[in-house]
PDB file of N, CA, C and O in Angstrom:
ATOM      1  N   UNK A   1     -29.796   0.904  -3.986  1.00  0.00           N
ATOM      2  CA  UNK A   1     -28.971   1.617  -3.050  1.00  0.00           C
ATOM      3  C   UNK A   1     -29.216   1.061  -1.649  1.00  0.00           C
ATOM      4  O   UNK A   1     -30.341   0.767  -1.245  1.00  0.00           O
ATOM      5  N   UNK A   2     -28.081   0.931  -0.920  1.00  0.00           N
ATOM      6  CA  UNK A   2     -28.639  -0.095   0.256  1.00  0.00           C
ATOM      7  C   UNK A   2     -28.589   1.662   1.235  1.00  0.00           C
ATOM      8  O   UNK A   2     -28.225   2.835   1.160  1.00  0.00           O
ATOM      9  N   UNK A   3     -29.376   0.472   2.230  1.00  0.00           N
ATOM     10  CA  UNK A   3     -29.891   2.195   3.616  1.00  0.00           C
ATOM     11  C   UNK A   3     -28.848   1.740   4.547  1.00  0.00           C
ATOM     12  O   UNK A   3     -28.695   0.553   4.836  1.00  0.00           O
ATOM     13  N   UNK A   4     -27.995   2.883   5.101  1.00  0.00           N
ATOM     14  CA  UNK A   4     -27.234   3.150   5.778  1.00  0.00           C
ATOM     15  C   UNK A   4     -27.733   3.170   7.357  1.00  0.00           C
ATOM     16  O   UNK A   4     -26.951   2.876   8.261  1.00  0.00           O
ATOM     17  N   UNK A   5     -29.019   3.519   7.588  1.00  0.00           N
ATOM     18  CA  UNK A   5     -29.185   4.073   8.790  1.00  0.00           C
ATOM     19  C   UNK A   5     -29.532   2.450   9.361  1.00  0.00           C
ATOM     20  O   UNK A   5     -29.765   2.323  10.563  1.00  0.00           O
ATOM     21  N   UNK A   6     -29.563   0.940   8.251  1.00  0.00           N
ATOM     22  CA  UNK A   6     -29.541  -0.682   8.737  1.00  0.00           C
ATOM     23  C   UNK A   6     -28.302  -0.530   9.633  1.00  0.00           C
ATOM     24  O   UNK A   6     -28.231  -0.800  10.831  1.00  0.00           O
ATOM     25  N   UNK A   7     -27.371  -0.063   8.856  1.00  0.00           N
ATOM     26  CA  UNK A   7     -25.518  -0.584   9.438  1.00  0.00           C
ATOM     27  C   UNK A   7     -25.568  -0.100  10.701  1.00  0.00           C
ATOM     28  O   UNK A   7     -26.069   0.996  10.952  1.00  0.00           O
ATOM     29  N   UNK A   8     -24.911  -1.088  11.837  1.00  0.00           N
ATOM     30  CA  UNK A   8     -24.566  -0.697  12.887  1.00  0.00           C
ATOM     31  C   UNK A   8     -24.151   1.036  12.973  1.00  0.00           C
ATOM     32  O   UNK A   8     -23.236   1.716  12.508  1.00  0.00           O
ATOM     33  N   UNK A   9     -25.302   1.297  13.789  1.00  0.00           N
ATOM     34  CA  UNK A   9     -24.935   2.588  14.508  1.00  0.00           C
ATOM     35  C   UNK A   9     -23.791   3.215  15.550  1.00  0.00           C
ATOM     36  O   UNK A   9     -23.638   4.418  15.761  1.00  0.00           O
ATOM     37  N   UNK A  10     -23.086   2.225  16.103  1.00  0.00           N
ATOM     38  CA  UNK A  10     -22.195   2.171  16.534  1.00  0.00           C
ATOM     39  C   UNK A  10     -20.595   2.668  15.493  1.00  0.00           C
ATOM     40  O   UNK A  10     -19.672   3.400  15.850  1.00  0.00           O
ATOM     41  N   UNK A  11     -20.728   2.155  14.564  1.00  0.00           N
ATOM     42  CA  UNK A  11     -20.077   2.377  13.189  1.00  0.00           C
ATOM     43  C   UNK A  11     -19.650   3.908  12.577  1.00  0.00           C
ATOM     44  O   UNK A  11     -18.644   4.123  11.901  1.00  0.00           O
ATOM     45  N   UNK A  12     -20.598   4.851  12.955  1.00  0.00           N
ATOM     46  CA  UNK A  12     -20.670   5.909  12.826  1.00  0.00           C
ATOM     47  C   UNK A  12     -19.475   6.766  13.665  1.00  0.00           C
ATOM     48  O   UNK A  12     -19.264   6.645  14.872  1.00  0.00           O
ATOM     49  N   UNK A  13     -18.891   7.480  12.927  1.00  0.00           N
ATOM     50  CA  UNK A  13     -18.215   8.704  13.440  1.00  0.00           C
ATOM     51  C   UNK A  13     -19.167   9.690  14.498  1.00  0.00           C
ATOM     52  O   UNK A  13     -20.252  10.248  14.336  1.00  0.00           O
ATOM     53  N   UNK A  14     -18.319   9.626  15.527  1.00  0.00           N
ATOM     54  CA  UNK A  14     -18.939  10.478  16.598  1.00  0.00           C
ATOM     55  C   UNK A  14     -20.306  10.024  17.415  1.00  0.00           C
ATOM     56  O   UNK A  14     -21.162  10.837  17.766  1.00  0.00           O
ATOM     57  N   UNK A  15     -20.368   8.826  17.625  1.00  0.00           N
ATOM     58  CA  UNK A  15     -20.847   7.628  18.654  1.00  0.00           C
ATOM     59  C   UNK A  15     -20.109   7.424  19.341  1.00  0.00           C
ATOM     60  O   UNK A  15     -18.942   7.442  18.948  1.00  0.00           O
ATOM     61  N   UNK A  16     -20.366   7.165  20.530  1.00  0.00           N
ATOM     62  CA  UNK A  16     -19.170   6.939  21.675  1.00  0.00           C
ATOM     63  C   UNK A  16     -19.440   5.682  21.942  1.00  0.00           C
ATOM     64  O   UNK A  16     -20.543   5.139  21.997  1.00  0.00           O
ATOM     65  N   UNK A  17     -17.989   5.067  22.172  1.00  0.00           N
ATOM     66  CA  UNK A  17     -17.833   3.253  22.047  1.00  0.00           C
ATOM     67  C   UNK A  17     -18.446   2.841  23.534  1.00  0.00           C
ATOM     68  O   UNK A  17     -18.604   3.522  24.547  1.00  0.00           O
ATOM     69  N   UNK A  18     -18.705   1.543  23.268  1.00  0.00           N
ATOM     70  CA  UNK A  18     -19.333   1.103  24.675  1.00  0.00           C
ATOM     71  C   UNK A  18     -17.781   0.836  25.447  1.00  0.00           C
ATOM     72  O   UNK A  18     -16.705   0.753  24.856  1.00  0.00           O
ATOM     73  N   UNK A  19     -18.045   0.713  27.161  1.00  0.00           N
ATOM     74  CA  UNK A  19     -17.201   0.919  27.738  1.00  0.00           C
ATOM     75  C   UNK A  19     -15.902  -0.216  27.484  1.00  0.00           C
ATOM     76  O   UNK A  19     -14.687  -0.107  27.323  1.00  0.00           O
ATOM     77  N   UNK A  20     -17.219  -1.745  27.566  1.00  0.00           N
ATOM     78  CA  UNK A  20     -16.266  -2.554  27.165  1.00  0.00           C
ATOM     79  C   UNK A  20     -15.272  -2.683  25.662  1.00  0.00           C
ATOM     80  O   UNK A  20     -14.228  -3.291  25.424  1.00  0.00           O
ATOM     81  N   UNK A  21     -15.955  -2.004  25.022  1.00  0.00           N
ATOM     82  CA  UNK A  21     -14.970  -1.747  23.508  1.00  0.00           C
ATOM     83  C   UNK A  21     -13.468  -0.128  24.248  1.00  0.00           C
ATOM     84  O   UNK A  21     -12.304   0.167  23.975  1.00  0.00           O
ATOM     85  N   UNK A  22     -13.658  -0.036  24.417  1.00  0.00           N
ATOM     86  CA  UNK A  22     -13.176   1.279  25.343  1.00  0.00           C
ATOM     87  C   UNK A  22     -11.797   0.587  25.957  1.00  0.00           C
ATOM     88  O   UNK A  22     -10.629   0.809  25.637  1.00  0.00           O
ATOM     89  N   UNK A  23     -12.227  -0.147  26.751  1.00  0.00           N
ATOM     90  CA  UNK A  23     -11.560  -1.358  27.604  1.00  0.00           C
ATOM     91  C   UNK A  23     -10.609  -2.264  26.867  1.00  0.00           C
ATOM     92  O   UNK A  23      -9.491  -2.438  27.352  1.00  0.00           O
ATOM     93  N   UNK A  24     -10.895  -2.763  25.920  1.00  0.00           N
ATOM     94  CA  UNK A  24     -10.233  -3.570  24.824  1.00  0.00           C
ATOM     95  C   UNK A  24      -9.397  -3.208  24.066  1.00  0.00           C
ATOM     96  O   UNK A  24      -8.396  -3.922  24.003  1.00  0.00           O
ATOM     97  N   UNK A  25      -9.463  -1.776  23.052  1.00  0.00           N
ATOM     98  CA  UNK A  25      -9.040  -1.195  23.125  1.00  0.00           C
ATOM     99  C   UNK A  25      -7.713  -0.790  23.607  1.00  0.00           C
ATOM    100  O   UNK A  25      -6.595  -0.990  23.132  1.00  0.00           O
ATOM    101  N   UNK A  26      -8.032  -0.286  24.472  1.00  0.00           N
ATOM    102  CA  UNK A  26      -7.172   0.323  25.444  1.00  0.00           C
ATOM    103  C   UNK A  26      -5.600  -0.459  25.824  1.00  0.00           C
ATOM    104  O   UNK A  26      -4.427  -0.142  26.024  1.00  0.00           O
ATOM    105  N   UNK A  27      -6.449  -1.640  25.769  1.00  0.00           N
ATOM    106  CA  UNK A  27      -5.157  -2.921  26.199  1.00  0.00           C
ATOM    107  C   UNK A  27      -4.909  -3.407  25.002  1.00  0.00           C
ATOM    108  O   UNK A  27      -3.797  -3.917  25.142  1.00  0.00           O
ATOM    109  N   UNK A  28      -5.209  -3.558  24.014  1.00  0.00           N
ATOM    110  CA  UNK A  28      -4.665  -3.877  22.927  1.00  0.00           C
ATOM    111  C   UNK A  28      -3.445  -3.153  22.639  1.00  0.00           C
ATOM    112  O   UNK A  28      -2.320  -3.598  22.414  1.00  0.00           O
ATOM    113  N   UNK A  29      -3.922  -1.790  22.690  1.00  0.00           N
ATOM    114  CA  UNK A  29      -2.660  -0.501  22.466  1.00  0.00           C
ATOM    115  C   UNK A  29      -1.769  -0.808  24.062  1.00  0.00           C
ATOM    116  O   UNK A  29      -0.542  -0.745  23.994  1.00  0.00           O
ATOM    117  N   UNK A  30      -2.290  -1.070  25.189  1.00  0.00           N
ATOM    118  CA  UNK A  30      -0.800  -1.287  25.928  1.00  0.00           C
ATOM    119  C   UNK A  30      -0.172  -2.175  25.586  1.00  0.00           C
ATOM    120  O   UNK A  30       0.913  -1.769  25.171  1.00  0.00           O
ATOM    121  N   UNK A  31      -0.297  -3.560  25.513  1.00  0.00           N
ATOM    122  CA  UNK A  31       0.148  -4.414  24.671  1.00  0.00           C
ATOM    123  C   UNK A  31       1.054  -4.222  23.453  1.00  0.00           C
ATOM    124  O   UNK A  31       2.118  -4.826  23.323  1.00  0.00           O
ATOM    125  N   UNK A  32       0.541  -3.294  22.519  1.00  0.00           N
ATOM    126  CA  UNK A  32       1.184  -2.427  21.518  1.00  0.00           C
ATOM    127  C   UNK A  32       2.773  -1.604  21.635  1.00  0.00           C
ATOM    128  O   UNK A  32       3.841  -1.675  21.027  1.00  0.00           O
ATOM    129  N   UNK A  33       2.126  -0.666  22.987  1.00  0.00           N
ATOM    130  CA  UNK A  33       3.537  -0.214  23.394  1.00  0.00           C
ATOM    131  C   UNK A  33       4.422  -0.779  24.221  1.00  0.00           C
ATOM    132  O   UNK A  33       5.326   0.045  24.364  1.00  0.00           O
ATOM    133  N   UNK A  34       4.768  -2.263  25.176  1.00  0.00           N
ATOM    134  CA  UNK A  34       4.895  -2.849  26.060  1.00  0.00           C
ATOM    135  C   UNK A  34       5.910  -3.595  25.123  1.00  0.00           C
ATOM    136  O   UNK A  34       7.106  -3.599  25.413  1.00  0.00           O
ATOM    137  N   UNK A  35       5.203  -4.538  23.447  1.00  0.00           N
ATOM    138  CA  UNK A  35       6.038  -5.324  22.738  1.00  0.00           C
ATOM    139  C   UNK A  35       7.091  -4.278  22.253  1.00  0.00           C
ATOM    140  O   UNK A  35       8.308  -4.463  22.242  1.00  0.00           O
ATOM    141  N   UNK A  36       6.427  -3.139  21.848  1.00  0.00           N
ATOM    142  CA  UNK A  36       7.358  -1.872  20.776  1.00  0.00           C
ATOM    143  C   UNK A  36       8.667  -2.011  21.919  1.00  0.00           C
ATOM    144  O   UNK A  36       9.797  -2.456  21.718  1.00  0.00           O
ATOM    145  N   UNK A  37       8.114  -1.502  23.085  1.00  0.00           N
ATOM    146  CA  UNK A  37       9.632  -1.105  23.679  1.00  0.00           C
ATOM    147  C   UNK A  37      10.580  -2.609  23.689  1.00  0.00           C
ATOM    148  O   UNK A  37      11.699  -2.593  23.177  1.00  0.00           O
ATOM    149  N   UNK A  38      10.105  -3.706  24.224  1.00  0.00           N
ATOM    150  CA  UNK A  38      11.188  -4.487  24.399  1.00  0.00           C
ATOM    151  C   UNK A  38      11.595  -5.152  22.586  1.00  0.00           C
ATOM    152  O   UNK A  38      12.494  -5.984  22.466  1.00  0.00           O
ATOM    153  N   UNK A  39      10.888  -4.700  21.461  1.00  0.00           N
ATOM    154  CA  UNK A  39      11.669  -4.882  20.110  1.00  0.00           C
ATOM    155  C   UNK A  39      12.350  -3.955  20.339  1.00  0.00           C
ATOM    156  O   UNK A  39      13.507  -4.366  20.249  1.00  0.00           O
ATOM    157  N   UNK A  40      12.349  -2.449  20.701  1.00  0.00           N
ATOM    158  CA  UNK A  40      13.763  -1.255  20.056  1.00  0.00           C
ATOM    159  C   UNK A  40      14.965  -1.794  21.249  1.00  0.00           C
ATOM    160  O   UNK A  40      16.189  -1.676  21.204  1.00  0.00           O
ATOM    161  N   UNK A  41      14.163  -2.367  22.215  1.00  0.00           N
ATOM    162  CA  UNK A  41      15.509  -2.524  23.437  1.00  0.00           C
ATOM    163  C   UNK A  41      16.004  -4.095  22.814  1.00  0.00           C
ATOM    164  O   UNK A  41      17.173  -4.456  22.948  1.00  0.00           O
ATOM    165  N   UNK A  42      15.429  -4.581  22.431  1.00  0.00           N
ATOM    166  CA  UNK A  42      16.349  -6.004  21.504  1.00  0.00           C
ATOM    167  C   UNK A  42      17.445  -5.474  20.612  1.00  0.00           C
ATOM    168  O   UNK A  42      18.640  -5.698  20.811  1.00  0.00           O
ATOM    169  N   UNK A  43      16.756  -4.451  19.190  1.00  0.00           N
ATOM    170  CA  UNK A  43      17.513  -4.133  18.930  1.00  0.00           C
ATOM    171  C   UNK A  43      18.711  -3.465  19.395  1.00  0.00           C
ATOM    172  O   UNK A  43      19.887  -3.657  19.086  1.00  0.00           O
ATOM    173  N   UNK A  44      18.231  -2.717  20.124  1.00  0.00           N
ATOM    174  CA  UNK A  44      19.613  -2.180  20.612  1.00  0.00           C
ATOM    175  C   UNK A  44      21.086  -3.025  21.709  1.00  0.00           C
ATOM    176  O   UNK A  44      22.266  -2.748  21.925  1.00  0.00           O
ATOM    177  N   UNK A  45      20.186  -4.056  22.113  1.00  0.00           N
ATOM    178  CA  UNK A  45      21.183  -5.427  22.291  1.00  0.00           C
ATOM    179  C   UNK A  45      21.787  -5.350  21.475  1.00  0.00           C
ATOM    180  O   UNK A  45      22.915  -4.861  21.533  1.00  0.00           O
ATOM    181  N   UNK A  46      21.237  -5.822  20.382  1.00  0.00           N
ATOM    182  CA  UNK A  46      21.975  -6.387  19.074  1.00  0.00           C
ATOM    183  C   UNK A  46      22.802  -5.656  18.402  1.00  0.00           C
ATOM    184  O   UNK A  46      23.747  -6.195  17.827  1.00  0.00           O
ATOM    185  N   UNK A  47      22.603  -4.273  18.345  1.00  0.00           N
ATOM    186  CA  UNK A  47      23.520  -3.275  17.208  1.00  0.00           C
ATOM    187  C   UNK A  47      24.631  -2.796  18.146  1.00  0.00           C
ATOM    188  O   UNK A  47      25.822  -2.970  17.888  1.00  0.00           O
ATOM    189  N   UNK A  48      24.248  -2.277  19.082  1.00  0.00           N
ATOM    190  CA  UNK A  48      25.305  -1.732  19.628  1.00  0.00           C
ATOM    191  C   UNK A  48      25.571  -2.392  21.505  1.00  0.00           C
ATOM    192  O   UNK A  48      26.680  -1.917  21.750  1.00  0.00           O
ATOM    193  N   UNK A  49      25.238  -2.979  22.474  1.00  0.00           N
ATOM    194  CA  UNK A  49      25.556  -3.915  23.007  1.00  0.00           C
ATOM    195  C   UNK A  49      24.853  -3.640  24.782  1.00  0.00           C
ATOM    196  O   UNK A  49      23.638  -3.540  24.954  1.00  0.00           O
ATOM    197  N   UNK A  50      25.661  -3.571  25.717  1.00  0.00           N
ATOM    198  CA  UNK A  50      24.484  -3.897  26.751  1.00  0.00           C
ATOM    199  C   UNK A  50      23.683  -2.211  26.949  1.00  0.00           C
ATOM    200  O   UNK A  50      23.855  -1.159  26.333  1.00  0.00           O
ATOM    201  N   UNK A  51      22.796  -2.576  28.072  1.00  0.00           N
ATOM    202  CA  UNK A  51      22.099  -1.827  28.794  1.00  0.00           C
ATOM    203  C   UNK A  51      22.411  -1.606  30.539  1.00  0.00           C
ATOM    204  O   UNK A  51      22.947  -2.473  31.229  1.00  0.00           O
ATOM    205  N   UNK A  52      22.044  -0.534  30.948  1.00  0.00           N
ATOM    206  CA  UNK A  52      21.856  -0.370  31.992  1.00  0.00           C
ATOM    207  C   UNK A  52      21.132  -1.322  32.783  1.00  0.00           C
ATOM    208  O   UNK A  52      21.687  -1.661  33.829  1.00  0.00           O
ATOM    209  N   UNK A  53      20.189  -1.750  32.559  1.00  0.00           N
ATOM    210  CA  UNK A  53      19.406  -2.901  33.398  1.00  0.00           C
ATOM    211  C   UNK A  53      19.522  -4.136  32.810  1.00  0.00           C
ATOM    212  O   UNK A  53      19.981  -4.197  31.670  1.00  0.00           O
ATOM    213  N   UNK A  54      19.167  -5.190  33.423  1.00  0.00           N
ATOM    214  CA  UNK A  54      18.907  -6.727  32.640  1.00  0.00           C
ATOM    215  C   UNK A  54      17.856  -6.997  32.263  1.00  0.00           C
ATOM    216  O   UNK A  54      17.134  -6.050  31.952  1.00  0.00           O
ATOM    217  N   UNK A  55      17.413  -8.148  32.151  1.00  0.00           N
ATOM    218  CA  UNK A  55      16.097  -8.703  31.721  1.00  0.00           C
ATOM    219  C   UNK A  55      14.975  -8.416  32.344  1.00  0.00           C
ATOM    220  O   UNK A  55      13.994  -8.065  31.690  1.00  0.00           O
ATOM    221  N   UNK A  56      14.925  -8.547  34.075  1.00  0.00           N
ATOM    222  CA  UNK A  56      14.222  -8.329  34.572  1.00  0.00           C
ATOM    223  C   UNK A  56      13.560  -6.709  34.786  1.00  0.00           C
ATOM    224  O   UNK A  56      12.499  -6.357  35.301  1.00  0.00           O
ATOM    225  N   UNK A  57      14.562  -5.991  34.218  1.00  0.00           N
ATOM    226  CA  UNK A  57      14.643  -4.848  34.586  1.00  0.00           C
ATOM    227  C   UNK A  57      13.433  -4.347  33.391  1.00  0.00           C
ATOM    228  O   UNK A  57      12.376  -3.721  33.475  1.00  0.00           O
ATOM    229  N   UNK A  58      14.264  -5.032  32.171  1.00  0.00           N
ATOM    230  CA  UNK A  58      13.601  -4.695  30.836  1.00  0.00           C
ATOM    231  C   UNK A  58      11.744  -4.603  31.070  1.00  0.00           C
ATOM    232  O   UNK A  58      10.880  -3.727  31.053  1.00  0.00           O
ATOM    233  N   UNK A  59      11.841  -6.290  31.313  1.00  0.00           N
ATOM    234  CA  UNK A  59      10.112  -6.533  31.625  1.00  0.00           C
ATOM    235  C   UNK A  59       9.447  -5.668  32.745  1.00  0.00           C
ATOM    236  O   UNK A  59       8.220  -5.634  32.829  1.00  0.00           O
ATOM    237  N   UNK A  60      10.145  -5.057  33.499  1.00  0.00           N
ATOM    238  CA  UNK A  60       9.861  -4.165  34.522  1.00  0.00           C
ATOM    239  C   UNK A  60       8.987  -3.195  33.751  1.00  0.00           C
ATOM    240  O   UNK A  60       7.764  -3.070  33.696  1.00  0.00           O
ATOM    241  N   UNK A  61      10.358  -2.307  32.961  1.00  0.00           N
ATOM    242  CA  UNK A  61       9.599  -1.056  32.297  1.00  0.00           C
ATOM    243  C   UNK A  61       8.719  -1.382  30.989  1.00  0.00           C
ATOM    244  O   UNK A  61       8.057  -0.426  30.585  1.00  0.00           O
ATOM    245  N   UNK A  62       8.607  -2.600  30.254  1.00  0.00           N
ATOM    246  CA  UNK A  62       7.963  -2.845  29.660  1.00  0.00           C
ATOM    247  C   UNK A  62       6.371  -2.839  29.928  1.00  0.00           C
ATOM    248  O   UNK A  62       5.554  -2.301  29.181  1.00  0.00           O
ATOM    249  N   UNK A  63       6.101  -3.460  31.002  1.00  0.00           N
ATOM    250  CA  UNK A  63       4.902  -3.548  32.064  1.00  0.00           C
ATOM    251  C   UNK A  63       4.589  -2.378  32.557  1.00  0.00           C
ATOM    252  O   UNK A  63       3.425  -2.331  32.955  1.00  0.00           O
ATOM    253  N   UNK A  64       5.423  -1.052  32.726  1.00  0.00           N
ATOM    254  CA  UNK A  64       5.102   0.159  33.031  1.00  0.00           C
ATOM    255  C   UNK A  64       4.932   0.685  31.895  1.00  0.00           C
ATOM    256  O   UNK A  64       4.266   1.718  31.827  1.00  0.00           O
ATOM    257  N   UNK A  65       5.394   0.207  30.931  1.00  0.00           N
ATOM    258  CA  UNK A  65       4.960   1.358  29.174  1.00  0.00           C
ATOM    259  C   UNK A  65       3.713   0.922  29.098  1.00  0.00           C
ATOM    260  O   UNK A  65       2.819   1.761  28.977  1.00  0.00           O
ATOM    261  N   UNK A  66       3.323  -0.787  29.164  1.00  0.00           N
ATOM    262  CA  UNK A  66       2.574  -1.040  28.210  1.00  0.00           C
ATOM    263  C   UNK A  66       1.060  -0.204  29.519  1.00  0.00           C
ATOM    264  O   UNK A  66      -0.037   0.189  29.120  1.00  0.00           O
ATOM    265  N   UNK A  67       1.454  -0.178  30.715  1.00  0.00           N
ATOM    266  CA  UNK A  67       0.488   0.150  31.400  1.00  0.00           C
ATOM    267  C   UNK A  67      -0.406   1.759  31.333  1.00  0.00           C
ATOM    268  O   UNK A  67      -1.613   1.909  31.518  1.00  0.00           O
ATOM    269  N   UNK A  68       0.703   2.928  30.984  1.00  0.00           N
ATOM    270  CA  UNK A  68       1.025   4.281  30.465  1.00  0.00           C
ATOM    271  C   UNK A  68       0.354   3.706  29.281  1.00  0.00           C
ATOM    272  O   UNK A  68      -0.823   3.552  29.605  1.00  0.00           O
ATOM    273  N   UNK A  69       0.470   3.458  28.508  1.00  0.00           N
ATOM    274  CA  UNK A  69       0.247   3.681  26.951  1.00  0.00           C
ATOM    275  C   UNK A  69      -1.193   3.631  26.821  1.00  0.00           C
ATOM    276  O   UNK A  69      -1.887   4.378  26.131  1.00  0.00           O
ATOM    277  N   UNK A  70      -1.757   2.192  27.925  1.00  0.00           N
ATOM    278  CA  UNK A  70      -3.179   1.734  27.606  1.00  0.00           C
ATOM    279  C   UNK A  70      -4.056   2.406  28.463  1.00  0.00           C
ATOM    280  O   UNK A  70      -5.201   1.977  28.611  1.00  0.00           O
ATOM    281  N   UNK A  71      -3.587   3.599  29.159  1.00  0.00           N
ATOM    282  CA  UNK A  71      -3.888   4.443  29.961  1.00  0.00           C
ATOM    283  C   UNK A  71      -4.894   5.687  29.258  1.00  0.00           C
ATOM    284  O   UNK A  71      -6.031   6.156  29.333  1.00  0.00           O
ATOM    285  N   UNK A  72      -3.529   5.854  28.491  1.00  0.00           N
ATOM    286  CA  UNK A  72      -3.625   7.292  28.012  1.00  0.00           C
ATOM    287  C   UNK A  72      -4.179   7.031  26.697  1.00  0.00           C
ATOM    288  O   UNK A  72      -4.721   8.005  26.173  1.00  0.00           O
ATOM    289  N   UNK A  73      -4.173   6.133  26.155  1.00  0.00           N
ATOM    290  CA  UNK A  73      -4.746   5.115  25.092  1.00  0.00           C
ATOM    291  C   UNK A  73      -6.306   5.327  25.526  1.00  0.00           C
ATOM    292  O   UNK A  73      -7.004   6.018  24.784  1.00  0.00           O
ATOM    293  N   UNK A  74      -6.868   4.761  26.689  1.00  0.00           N
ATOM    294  CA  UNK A  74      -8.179   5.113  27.311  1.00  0.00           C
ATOM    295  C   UNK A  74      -8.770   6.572  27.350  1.00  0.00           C
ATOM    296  O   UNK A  74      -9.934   6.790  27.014  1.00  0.00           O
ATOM    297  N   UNK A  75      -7.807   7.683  27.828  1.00  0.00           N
ATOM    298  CA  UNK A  75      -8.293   8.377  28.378  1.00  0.00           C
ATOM    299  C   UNK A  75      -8.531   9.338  26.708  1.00  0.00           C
ATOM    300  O   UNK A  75      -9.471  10.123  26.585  1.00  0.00           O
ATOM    301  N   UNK A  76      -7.830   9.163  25.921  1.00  0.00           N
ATOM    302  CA  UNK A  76      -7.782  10.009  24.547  1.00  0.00           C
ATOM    303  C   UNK A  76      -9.072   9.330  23.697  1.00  0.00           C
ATOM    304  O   UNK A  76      -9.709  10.087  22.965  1.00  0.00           O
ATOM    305  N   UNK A  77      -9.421   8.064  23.776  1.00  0.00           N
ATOM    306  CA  UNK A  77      -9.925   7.354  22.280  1.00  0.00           C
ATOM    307  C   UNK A  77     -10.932   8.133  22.225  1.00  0.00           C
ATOM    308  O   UNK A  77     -11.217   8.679  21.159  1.00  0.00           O
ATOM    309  N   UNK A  78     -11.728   8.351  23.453  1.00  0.00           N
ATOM    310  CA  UNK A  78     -12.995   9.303  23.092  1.00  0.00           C
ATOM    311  C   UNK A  78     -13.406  10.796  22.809  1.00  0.00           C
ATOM    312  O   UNK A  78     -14.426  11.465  22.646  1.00  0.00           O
ATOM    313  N   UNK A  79     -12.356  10.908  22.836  1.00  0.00           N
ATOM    314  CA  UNK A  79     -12.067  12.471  22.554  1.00  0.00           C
ATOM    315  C   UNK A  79     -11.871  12.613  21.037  1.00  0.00           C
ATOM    316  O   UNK A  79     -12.429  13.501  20.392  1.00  0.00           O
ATOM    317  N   UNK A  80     -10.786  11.399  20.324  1.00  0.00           N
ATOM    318  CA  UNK A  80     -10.316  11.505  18.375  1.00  0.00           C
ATOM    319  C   UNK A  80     -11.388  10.874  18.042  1.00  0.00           C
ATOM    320  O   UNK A  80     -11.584  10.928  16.828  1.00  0.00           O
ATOM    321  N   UNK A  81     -12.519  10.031  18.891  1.00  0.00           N
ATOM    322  CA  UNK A  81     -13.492   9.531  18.232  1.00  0.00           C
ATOM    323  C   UNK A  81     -14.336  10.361  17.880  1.00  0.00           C
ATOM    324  O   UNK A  81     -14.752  10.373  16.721  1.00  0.00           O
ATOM    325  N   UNK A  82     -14.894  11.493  19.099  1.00  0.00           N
ATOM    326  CA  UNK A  82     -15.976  12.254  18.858  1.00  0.00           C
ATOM    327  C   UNK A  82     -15.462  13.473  17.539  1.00  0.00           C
ATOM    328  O   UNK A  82     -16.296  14.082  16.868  1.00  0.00           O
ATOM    329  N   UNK A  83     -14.491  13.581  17.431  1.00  0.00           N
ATOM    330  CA  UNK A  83     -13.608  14.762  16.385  1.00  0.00           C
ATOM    331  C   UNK A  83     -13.490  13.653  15.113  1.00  0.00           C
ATOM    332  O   UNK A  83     -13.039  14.061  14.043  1.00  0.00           O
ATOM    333  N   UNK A  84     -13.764  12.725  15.206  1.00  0.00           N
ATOM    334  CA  UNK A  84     -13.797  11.765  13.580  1.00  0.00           C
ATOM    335  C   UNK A  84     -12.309  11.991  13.433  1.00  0.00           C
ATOM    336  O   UNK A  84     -12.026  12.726  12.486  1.00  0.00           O
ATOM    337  N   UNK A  85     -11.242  11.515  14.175  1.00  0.00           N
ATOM    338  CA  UNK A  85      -9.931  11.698  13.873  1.00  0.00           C
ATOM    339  C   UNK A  85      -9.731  10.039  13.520  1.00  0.00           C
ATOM    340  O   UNK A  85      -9.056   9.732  12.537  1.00  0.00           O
ATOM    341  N   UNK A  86     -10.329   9.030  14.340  1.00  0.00           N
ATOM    342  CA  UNK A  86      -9.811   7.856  14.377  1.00  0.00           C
ATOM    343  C   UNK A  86     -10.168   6.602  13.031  1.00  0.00           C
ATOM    344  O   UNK A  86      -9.663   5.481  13.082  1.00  0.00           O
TER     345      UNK A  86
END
């Protein structure tokens, strides 16, 4: 039977991540929501036809989602971590 208490302790439910994992994280998921929005706003080029803004406009709010997302992305992870949600 191998011992558990060898495996990274970090690993464990309800350890709180170091800051720089925190950090990484965080931007991974803005990144996450930043691509999401400009795929549903492609699609919606494509199916049904323009938008209110242009390109520049797009990358505008894209850069504001992905910034929101990796925000709130930060400010939550340690909270579903310590509750073993994640």
């Amino acid at each position: 039977m191998a011992d558990d208490s060898a495996e990274g302790a970090a690993d464990r439910p309800g350890v709180p991540a170091t800051p720089r994992a925190r950090v990484r994280s965080a931007a991974l998921w803005g990144l996450v929501g930043g691509f999401a929005f400009l795929v549903l706003a492609q699609g919606y080029l494509l199916v049904i036809g323009g938008l209110p803004v242009g390109y520049v406009g797009l990358f505008v709010l894209a850069g504001g989602i992905a910034v929101a997302s990796g925000g709130i992305a930060y400010a939550v992870e340690h909270r579903l971590h310590a509750k073993r949600r994640t």
